[in-house]
N, CA, C and O atoms as CSV, one atom per row, in Angstrom:
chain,resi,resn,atom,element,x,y,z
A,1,UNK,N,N,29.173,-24.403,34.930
A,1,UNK,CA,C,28.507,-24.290,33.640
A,1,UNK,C,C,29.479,-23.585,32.690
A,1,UNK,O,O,30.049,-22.513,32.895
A,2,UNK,N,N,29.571,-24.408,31.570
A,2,UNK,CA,C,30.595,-23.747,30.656
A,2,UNK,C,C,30.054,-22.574,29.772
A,2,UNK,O,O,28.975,-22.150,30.188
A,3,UNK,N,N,30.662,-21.774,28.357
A,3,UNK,CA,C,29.727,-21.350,27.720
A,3,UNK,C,C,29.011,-21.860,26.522
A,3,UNK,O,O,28.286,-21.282,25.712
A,4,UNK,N,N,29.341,-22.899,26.606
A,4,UNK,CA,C,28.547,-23.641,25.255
A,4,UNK,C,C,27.011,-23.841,25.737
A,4,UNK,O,O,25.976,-23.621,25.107
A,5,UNK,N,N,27.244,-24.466,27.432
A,5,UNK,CA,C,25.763,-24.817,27.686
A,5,UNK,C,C,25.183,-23.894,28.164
A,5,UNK,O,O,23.972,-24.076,28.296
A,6,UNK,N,N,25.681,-22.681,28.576
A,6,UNK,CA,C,25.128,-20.786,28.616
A,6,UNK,C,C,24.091,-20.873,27.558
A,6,UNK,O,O,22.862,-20.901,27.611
A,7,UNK,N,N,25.150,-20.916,26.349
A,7,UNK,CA,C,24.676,-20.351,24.749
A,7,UNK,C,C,23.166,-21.633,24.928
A,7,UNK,O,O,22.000,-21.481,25.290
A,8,UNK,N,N,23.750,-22.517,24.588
A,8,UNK,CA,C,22.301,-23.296,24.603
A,8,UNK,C,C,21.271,-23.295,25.268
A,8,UNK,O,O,20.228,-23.670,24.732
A,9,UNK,N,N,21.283,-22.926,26.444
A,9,UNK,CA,C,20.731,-22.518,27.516
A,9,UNK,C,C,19.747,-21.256,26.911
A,9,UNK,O,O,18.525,-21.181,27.038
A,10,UNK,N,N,20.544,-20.402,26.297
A,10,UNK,CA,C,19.659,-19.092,25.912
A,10,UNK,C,C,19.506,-19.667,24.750
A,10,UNK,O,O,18.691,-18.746,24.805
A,11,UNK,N,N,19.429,-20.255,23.697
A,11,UNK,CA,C,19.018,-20.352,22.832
A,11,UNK,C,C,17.257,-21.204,22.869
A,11,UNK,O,O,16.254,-20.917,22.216
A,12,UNK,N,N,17.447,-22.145,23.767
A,12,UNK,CA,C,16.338,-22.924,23.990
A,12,UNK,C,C,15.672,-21.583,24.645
A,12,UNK,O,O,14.800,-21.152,23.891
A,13,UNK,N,N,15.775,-21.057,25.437
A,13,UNK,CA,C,14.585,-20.388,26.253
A,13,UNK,C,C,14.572,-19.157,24.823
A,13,UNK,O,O,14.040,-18.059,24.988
A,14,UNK,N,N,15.056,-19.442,23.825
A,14,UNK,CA,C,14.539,-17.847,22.815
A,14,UNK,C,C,14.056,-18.274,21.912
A,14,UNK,O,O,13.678,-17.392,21.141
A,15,UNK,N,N,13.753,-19.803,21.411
A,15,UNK,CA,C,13.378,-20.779,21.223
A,15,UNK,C,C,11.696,-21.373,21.664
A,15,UNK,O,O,10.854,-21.991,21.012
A,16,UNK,N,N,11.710,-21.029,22.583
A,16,UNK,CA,C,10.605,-21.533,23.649
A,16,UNK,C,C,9.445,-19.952,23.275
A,16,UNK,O,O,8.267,-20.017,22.924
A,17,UNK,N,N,10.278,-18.653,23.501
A,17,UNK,CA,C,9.563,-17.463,23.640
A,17,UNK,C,C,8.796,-17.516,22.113
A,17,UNK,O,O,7.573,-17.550,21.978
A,18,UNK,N,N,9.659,-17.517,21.137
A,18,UNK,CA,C,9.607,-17.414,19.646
A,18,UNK,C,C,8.523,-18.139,19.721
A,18,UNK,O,O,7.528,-17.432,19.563
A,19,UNK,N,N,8.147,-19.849,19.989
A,19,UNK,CA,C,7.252,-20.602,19.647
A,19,UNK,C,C,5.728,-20.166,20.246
A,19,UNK,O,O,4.648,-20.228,19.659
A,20,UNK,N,N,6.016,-19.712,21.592
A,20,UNK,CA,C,4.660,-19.001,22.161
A,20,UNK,C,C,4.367,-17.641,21.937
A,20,UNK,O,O,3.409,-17.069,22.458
A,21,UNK,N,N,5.074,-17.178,21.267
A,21,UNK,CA,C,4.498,-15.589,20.550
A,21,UNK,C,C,4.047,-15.835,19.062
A,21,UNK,O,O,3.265,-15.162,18.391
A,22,UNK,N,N,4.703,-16.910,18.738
A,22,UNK,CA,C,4.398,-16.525,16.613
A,22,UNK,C,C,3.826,-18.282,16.247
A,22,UNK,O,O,4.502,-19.309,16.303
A,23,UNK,N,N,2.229,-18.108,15.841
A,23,UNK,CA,C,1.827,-19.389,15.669
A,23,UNK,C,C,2.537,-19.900,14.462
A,23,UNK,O,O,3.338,-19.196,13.848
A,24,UNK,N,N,2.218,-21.246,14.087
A,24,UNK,CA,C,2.805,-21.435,12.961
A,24,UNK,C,C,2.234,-21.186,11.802
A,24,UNK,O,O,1.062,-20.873,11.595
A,25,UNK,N,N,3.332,-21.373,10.847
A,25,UNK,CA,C,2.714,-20.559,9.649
A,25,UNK,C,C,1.200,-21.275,8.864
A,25,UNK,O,O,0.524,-20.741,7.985
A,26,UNK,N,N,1.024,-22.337,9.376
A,26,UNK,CA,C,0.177,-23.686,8.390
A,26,UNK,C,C,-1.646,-23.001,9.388
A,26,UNK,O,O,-2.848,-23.204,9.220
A,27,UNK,N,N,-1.008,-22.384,10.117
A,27,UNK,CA,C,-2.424,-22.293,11.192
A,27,UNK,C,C,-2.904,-21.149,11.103
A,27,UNK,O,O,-3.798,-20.832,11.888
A,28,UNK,N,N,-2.357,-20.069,9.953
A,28,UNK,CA,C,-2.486,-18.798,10.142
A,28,UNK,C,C,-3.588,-18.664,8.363
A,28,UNK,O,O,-3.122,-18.438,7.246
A,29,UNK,N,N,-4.818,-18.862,8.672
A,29,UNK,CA,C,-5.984,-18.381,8.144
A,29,UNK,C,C,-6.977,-17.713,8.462
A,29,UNK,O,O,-7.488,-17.607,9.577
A,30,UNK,N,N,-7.350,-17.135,7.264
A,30,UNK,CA,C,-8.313,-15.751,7.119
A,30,UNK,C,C,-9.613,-16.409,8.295
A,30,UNK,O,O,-9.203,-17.513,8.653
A,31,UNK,N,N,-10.569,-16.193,8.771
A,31,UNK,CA,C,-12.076,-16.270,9.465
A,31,UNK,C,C,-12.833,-16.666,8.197
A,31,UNK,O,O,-13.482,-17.710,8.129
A,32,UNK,N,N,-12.712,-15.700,7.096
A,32,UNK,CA,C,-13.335,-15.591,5.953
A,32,UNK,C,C,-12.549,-15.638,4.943
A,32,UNK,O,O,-11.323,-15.756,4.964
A,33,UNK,N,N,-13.507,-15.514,3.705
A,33,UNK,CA,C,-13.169,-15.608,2.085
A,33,UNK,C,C,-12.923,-14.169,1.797
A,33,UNK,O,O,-13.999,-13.573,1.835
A,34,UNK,N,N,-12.114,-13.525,1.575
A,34,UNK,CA,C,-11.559,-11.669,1.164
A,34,UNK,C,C,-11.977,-11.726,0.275
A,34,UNK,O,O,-12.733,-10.767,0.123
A,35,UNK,N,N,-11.939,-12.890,-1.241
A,35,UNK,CA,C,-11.955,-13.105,-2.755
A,35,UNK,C,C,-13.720,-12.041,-2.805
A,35,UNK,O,O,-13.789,-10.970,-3.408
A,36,UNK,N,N,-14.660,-12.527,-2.219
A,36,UNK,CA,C,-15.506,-11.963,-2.673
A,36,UNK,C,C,-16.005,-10.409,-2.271
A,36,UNK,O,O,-16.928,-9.798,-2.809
A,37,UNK,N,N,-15.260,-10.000,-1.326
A,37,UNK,CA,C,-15.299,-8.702,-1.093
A,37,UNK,C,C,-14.406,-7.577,-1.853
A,37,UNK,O,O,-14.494,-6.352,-1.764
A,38,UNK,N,N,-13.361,-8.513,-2.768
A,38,UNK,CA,C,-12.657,-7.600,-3.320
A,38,UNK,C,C,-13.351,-7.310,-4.898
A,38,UNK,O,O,-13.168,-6.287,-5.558
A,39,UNK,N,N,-14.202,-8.511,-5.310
A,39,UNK,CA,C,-15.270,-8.742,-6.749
A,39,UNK,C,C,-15.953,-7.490,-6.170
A,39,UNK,O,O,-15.622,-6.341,-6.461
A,40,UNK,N,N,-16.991,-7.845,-5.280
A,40,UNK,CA,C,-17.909,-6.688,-5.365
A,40,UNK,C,C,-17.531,-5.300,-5.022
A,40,UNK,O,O,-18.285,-4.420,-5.436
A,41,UNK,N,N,-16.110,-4.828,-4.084
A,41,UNK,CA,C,-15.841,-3.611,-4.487
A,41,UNK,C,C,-15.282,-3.308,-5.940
A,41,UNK,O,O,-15.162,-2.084,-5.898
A,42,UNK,N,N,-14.993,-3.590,-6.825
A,42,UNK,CA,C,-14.317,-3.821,-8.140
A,42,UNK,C,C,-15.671,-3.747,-9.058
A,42,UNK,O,O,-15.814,-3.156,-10.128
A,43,UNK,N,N,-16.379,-4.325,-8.509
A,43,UNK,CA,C,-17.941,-4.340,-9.400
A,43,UNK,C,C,-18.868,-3.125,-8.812
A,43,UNK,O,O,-19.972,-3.029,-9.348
A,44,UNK,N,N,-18.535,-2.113,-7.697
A,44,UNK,CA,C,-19.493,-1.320,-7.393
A,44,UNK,C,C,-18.218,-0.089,-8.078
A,44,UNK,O,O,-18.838,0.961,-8.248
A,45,UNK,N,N,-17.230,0.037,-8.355
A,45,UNK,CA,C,-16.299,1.122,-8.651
A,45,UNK,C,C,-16.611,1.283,-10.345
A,45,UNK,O,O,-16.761,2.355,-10.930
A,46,UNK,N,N,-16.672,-0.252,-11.029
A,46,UNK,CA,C,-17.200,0.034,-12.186
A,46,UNK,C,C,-18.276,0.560,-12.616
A,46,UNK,O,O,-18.539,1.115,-13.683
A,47,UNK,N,N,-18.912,0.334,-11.658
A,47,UNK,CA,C,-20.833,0.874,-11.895
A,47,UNK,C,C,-20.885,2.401,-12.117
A,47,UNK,O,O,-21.578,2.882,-13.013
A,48,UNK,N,N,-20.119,3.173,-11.261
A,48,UNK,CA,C,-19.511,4.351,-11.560
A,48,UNK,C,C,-19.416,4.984,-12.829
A,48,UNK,O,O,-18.609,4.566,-13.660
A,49,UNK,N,N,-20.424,6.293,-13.141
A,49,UNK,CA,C,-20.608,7.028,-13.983
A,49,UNK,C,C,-19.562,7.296,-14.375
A,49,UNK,O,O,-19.039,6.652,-15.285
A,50,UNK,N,N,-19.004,8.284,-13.808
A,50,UNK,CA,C,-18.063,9.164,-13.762
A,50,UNK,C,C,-16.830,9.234,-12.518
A,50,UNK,O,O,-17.121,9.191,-11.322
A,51,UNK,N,N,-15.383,9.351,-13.044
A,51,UNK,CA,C,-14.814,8.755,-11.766
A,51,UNK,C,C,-15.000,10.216,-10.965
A,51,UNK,O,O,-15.101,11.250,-11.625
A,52,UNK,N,N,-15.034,10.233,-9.663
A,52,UNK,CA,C,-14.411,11.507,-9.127
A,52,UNK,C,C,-13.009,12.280,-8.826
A,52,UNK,O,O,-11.959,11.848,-8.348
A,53,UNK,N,N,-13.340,13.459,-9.238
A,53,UNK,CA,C,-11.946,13.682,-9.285
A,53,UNK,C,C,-11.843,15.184,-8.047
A,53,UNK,O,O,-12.784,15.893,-7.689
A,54,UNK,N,N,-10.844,15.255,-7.762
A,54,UNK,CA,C,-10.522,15.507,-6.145
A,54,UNK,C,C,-10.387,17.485,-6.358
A,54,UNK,O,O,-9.479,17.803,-7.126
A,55,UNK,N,N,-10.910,18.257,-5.965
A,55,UNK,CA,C,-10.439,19.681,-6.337
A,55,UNK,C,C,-9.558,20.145,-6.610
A,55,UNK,O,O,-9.481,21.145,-7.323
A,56,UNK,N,N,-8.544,19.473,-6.060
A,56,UNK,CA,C,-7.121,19.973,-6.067
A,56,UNK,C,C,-6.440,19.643,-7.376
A,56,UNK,O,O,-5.521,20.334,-7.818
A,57,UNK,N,N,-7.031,18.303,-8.136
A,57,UNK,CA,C,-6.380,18.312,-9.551
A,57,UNK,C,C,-7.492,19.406,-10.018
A,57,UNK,O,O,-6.849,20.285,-10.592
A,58,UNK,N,N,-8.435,19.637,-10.024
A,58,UNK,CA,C,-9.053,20.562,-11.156
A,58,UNK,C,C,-7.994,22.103,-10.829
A,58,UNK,O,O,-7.474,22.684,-11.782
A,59,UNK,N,N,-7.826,22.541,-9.551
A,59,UNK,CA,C,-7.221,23.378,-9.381
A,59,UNK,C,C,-5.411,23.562,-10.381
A,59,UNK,O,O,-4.847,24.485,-10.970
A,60,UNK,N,N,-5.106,22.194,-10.100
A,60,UNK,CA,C,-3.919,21.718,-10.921
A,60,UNK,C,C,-4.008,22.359,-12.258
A,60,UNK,O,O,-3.388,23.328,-12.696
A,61,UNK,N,N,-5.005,21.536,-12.871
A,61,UNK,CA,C,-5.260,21.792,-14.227
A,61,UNK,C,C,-5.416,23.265,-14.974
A,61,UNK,O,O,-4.996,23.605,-16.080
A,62,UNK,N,N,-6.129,23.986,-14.034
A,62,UNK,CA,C,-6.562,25.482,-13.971
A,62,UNK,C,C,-5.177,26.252,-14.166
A,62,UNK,O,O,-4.902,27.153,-14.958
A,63,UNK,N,N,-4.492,25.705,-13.326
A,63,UNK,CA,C,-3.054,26.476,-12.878
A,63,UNK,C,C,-2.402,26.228,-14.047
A,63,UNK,O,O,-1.724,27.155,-14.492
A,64,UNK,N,N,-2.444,25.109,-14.711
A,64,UNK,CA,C,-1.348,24.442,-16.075
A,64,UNK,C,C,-1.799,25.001,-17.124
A,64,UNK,O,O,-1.125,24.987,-18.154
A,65,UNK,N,N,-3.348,25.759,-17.058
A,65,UNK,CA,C,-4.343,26.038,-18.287
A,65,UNK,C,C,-3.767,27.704,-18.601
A,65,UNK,O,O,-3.441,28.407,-19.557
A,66,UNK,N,N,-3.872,27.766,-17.353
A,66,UNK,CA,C,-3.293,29.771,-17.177
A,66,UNK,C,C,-2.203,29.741,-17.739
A,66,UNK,O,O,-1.949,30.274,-18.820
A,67,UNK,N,N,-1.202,28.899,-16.821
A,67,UNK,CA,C,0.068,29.345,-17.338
A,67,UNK,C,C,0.580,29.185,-18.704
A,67,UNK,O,O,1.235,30.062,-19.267
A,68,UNK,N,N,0.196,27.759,-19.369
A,68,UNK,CA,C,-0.266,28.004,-21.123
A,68,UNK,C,C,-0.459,29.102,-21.745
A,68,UNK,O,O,0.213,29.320,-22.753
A,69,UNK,N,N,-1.170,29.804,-21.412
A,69,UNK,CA,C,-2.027,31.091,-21.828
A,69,UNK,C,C,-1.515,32.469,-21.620
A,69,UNK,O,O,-1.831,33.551,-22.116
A,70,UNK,N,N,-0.522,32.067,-20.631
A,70,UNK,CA,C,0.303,33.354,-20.138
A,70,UNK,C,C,2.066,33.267,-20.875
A,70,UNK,O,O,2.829,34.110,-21.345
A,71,UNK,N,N,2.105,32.390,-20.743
A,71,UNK,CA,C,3.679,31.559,-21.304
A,71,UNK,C,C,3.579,30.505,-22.213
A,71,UNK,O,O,3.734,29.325,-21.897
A,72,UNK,N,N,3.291,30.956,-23.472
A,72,UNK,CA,C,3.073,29.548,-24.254
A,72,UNK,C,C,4.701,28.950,-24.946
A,72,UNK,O,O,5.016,28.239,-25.899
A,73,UNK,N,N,5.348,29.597,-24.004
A,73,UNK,CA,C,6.994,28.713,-23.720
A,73,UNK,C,C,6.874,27.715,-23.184
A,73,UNK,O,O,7.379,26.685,-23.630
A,74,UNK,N,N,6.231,27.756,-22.176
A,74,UNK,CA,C,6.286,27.006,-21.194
A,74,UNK,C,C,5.746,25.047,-21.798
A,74,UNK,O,O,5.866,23.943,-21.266
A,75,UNK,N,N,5.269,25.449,-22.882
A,75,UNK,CA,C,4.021,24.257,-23.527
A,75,UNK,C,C,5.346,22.995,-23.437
A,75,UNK,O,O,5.225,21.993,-22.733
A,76,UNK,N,N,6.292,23.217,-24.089
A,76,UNK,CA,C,7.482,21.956,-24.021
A,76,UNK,C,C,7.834,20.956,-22.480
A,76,UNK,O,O,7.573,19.780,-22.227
A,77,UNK,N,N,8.518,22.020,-21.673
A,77,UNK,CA,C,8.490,21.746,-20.275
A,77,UNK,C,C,7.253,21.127,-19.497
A,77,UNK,O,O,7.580,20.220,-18.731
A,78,UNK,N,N,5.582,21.500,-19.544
A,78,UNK,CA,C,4.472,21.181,-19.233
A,78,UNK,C,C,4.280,19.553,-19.792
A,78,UNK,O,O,3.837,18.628,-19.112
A,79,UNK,N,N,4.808,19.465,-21.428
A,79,UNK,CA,C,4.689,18.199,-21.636
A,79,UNK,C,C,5.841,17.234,-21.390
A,79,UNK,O,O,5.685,16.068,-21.753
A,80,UNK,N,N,7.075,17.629,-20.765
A,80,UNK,CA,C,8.253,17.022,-20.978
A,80,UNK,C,C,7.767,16.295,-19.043
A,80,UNK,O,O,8.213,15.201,-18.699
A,81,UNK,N,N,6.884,17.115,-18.104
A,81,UNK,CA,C,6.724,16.260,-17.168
A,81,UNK,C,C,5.343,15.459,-16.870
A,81,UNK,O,O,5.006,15.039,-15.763
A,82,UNK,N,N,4.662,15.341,-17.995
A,82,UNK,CA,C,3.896,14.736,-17.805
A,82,UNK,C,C,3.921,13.269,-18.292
A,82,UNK,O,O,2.971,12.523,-18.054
């Protein structure tokens, strides 16, 4: 056996593995329709009063409010990263 028909040899059997691990691409569909589960989360987020907002920005804010108030130097820099 030379190495050309080695190489081919491994190529067909990596060939063979590839085809029985990864279906093809034309066969690879959803069970279901996603389209309408992504409407009605989108339509229950709008329904939403008020968004919620997480403690840690109010804490944020608190912290940016002080330091304003303590360093009103600081007011340039505060807006230069926002």
């Amino acid at each position: 056996m030379n190495h050309r028909d080695k190489h081919n040899q491994e190529a067909d059997e990596l060939r063979r593995l590839l085809q029985d691990t990864v279906p093809p691409v034309g066969e690879a569909r959803s069970r279901r329709d996603l389209w309408p589960l992504v409407v009605r989360r989108i339509e229950q987020a709008s329904m939403r009063v008020a968004p919620r907002v997480p403690w840690f920005d109010w804490a944020l804010l608190g912290a940016a409010a002080a330091a304003l108030l303590l360093f009103p130097a600081l007011l340039p820099a505060l807006l230069y990263h926002l």
